[in-house]
Backbone as a ProteinNet text record, in pm:
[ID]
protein_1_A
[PRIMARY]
XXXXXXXXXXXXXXXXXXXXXXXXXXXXXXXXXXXXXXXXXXXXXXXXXXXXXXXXXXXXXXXXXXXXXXXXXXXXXXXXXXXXXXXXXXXXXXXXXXXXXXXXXXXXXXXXXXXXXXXXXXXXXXXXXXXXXXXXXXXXXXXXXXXXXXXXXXXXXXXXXXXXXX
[TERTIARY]
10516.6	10420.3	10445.8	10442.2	10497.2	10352.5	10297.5	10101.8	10031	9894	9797.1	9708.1	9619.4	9512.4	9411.9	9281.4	9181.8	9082.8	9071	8970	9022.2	9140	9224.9	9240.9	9256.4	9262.4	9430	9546.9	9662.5	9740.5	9843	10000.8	10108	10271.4	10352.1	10437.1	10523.6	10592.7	10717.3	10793.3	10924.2	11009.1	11120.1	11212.6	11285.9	11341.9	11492.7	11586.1	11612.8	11750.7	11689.1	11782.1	11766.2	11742.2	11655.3	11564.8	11428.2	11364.5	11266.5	11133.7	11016.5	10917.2	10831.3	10750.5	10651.9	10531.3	10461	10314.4	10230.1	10169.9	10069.4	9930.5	9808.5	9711.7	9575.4	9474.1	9405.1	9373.6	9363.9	9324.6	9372.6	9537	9650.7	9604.7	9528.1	9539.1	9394.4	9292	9188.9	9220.5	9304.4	9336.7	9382	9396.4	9507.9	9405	9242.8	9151.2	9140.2	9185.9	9206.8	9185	9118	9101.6	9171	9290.6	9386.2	9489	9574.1	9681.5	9750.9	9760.7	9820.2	9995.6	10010.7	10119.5	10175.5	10360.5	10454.4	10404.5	10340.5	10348.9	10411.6	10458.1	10548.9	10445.7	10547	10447.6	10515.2	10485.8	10568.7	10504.4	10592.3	10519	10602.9	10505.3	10578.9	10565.7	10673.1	10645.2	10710.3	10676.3	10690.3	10737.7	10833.4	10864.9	10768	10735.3	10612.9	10667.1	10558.1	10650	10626.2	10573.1	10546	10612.1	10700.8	10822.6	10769.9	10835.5	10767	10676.6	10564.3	10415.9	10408.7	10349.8	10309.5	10249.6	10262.6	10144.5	10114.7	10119.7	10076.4	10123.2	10057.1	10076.3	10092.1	10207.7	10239	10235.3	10244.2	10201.1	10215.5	10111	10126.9	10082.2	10218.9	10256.6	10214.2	10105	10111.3	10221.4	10188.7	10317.5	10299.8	10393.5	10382.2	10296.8	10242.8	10090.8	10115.5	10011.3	9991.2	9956.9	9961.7	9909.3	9740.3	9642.8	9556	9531.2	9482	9442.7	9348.5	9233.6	9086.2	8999.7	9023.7	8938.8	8991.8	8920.1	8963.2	9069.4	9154.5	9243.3	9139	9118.8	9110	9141.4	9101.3	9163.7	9199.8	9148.8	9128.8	9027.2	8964.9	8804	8708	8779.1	8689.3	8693.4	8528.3	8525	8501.1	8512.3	8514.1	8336.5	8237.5	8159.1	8098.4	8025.1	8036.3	8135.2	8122.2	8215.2	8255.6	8270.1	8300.8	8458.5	8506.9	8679.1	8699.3	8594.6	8577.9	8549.5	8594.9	8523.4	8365.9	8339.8	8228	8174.9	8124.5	8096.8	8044.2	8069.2	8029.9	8020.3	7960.2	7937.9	7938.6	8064.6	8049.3	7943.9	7915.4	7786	7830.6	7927.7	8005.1	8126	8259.2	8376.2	8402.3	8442.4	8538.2	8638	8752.6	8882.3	8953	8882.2	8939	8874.3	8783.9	8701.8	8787.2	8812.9	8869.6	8811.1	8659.7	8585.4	8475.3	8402.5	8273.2	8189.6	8104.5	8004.2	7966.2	8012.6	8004.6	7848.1	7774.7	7653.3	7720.5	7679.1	7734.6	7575.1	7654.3	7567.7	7433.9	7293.9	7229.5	7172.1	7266.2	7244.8	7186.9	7098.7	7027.7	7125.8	7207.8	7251.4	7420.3	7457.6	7547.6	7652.1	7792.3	7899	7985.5	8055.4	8200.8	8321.9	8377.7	8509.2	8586.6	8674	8824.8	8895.8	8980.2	9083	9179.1	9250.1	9329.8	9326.6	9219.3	9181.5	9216.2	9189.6	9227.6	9386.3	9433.8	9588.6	9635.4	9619.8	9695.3	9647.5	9570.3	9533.6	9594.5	9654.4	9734.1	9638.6	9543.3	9464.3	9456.1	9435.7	9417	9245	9144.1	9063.4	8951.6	8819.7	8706.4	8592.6	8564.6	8449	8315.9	8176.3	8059.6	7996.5	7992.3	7927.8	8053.5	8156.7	8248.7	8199.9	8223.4	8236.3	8387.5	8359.3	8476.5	8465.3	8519.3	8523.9	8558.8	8474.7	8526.9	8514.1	8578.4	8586.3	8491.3	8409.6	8308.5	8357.9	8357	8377.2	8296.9	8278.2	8192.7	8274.1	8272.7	8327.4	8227.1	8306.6	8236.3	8117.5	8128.3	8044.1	7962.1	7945.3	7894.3	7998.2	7951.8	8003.8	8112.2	8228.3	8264.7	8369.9	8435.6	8546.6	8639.3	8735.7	8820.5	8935.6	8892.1	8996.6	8926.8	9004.6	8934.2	9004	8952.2	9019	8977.1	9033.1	8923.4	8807.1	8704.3	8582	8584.9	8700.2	8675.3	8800.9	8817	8957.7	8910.7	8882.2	8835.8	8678.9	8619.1	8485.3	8426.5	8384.1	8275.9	8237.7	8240.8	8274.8	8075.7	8054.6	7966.5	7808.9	7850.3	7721.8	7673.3	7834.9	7762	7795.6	7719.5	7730.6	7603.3	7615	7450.7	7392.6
10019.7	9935.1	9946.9	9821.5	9806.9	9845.2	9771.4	9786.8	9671.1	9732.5	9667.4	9645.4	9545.7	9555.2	9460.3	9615.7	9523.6	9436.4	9438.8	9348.6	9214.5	9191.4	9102.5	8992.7	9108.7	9060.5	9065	9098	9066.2	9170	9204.1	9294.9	9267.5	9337.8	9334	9437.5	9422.8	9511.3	9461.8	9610.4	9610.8	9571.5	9526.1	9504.8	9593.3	9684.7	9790.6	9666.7	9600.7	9522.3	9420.9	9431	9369.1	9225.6	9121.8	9041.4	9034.6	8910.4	8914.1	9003.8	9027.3	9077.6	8999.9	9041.1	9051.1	9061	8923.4	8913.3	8938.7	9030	9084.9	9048.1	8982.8	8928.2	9016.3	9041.1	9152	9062.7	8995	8877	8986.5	8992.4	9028.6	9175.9	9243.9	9373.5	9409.5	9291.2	9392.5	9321.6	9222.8	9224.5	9327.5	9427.5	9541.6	9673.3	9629.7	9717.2	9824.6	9776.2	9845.3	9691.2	9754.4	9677.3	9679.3	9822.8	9872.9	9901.5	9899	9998.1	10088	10210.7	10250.3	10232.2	10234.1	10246.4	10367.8	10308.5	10425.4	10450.9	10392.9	10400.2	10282.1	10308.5	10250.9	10149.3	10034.2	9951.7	9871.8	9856.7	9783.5	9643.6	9525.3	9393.6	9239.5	9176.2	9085.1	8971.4	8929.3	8787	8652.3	8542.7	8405.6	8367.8	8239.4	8196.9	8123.4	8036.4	7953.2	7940	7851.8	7795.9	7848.8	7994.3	8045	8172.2	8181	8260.2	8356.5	8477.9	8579.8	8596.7	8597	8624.2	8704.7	8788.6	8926.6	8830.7	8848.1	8745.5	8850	8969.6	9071.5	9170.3	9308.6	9489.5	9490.2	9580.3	9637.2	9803.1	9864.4	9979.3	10009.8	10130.2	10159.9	10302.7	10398	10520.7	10571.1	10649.8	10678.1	10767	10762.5	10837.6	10972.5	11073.6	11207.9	11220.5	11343.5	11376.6	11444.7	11404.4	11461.3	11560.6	11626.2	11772.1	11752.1	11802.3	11764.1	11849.4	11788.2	11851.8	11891.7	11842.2	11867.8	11878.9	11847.8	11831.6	11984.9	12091.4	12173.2	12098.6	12131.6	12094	12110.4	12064.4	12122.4	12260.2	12382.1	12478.5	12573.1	12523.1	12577	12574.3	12662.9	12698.9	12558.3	12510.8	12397.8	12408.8	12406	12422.1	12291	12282.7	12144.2	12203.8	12075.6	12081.5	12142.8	12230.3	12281.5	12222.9	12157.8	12098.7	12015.1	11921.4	11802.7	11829.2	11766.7	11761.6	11632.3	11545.1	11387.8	11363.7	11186.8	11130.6	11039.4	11016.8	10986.7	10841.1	10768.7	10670.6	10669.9	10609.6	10612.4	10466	10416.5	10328.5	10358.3	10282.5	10355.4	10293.6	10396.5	10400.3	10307.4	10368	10295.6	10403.1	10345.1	10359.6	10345.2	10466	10350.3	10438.6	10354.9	10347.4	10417	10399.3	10405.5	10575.7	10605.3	10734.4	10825.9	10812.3	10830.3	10930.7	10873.2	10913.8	10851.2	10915.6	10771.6	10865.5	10825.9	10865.4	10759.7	10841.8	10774	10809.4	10730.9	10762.9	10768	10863.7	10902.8	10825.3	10809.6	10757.6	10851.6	10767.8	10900.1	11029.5	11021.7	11166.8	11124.1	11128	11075.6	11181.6	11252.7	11323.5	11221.9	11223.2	11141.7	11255.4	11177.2	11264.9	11240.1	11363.1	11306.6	11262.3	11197.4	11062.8	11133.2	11177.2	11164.4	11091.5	10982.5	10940.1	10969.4	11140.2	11176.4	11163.8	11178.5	11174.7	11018.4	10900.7	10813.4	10787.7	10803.8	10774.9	10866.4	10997.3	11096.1	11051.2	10907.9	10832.7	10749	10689.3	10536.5	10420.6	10463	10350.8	10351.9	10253	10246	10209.4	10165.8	10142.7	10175.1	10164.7	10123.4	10050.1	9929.2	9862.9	9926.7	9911.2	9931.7	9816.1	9907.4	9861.1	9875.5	9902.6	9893.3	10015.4	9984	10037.5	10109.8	10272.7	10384.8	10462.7	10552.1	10680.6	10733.8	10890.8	11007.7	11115.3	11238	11393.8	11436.2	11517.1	11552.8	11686.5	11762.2	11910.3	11965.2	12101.7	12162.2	12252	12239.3	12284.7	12357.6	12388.2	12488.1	12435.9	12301.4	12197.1	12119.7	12100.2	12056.5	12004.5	11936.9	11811.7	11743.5	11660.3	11596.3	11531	11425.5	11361.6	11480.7	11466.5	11538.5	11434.2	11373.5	11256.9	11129.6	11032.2	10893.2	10812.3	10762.5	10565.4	10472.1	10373.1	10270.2	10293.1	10220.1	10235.1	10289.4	10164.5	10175.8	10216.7	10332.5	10408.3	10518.2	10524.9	10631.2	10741	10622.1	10697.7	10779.3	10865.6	10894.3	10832.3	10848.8	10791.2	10771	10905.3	10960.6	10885.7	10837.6	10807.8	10643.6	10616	10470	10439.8	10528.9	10530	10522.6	10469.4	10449.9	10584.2
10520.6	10452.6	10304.3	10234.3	10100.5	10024.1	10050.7	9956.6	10082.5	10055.3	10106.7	10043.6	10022	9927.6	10053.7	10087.4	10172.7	10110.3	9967	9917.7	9878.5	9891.2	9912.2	10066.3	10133.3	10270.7	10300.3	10239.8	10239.2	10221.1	10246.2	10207	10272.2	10228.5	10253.9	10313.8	10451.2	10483.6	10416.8	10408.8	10391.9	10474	10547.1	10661.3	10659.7	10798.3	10784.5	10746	10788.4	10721.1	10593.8	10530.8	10375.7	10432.3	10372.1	10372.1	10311.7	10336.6	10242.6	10296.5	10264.4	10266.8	10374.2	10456.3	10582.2	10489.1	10505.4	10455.8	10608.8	10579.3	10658.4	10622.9	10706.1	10664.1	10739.3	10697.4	10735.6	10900	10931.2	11029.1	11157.9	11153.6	11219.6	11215.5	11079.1	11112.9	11224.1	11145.7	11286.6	11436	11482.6	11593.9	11646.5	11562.1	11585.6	11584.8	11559.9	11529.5	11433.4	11296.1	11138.6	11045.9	10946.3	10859.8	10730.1	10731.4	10619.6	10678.5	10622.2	10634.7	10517	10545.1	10390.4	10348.8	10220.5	10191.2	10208.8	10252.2	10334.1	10468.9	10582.7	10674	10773.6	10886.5	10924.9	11040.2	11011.8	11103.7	11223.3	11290.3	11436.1	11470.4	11406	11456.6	11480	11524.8	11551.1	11452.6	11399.8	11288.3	11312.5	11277.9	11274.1	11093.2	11103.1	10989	10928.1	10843	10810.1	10692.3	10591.5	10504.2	10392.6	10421.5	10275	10319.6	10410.5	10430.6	10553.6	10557.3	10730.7	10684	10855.7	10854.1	10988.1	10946	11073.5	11182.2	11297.8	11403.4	11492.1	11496.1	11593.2	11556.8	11576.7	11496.9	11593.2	11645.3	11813.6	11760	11665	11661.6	11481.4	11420.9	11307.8	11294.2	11254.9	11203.2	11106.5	11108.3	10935.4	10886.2	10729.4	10664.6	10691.1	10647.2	10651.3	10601.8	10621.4	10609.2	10472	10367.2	10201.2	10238.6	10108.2	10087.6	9976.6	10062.8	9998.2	9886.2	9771.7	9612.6	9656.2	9627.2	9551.6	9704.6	9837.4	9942.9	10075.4	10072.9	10196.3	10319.1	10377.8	10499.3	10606.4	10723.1	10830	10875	10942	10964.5	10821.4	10716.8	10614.6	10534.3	10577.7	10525.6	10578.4	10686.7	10729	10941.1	10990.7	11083.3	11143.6	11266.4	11362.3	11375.7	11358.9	11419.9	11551.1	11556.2	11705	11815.4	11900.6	12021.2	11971.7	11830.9	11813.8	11783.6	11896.8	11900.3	11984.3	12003.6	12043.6	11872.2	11900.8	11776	11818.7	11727.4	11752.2	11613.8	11659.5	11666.8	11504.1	11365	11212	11155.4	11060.1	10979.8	10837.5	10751	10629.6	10576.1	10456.8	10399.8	10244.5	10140.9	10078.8	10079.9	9981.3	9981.8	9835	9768.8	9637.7	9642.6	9604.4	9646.7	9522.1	9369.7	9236.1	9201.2	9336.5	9285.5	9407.7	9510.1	9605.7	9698.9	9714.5	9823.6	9874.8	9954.3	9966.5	10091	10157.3	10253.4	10384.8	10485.1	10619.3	10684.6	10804.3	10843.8	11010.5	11041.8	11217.4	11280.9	11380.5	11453.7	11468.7	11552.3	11574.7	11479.7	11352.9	11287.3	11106.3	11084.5	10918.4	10778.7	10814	10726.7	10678.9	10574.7	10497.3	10483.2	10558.1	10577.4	10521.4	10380.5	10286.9	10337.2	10272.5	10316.3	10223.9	10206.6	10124	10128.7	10034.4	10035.2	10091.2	10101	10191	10297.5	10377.3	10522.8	10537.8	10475.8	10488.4	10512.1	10394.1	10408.4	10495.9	10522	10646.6	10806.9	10784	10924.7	10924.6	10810.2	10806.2	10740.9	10649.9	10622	10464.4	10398.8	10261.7	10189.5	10270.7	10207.8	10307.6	10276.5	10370.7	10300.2	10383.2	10306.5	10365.3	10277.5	10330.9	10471.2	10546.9	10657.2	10777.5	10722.7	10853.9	10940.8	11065.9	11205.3	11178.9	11185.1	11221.4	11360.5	11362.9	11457	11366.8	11386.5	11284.1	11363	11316.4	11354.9	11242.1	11289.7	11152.3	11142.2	11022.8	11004.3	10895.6	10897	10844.8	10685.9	10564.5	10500.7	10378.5	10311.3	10196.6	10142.8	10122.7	10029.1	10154.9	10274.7	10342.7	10499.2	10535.9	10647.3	10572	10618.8	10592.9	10705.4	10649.8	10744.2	10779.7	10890	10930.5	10968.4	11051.1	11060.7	11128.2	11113.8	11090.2	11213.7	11267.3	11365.8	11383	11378.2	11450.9	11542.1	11465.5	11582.7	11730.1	11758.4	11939.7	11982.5	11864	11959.5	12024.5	12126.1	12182.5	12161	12157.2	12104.1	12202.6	12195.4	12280.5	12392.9	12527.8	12661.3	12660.6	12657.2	12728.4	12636.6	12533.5	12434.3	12494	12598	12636.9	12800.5	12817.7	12987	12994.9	13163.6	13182.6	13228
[MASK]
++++++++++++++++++++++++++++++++++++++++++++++++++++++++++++++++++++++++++++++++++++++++++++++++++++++++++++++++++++++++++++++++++++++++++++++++++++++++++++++++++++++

């Protein structure tokens, strides 16, 4: 992935063989159930010509990049605990996001307490942004400074079986 910009709605992949650039349209990405993708991660799709040159028409899979080394936010497994049993994700709505501050606050389902977002946790998932009100899945963890993200997916990647059974 070359850049994405979600307040845009638009970005570009790179091609392995030299040629022009893959406009990717957010349309194509939440068919794909993401509303970002970050830059340097690898993306698997299918494109059509058109007359404003290649256009993504389906994500068949997206890699994130190697995983950063986080600055300013605890790692997982470093001075940060998994929520009691929480090693499912579980069902979040962000609260807001800013992208230029590079953190923000998610609301878990069910739970009135406001849970920290890192930017890293973002991009070491493959994503570049989050708007307010989107539908996530998150890993919640317990760290020095409180709760926070652990790792992030699409909503309905695997949420919690058990929260919507009869």
């Amino acid at each position: 992935m070359k850049w994405f910009n979600a307040t845009k709605g638009f970005g570009f992949v790179v091609t392995e063989e030299p040629g022009p650039d893959i406009l990717i349209h957010v349309n194509v990405l939440r068919n794909f159930g993401r509303s970002s993708v970050s830059e340097g991660s690898t993306v698997e799709l299918l494109a059509n010509e058109s007359q404003r040159g290649l256009q993504a028409t389906e994500i068949l899979e997206i890699i994130p990049p190697p995983e950063l080394e986080f600055s300013d936010v605890e790692h997982v497994g470093n001075g940060v605990d998994l929520d009691g049993e929480q090693s499912a994700f579980v069902p979040a709505r962000v609260k807001w996001f800013d992208k230029q501050r590079g953190f923000g606050f998610v609301n878990v389902f069910g739970d009135v307490e406001d849970v920290f977002i890192h930017m890293e946790v973002l991009r070491n998932n493959g994503l570049s942004d989050l708007q307010a009100g989107e539908a996530i899945s998150v890993q919640v963890a317990t760290g020095p400074r409180g709760r926070l993200v652990a790792e992030i997916q699409p909503w309905n990647a695997d949420v919690g079986a058990e929260i919507y059974e009869d």
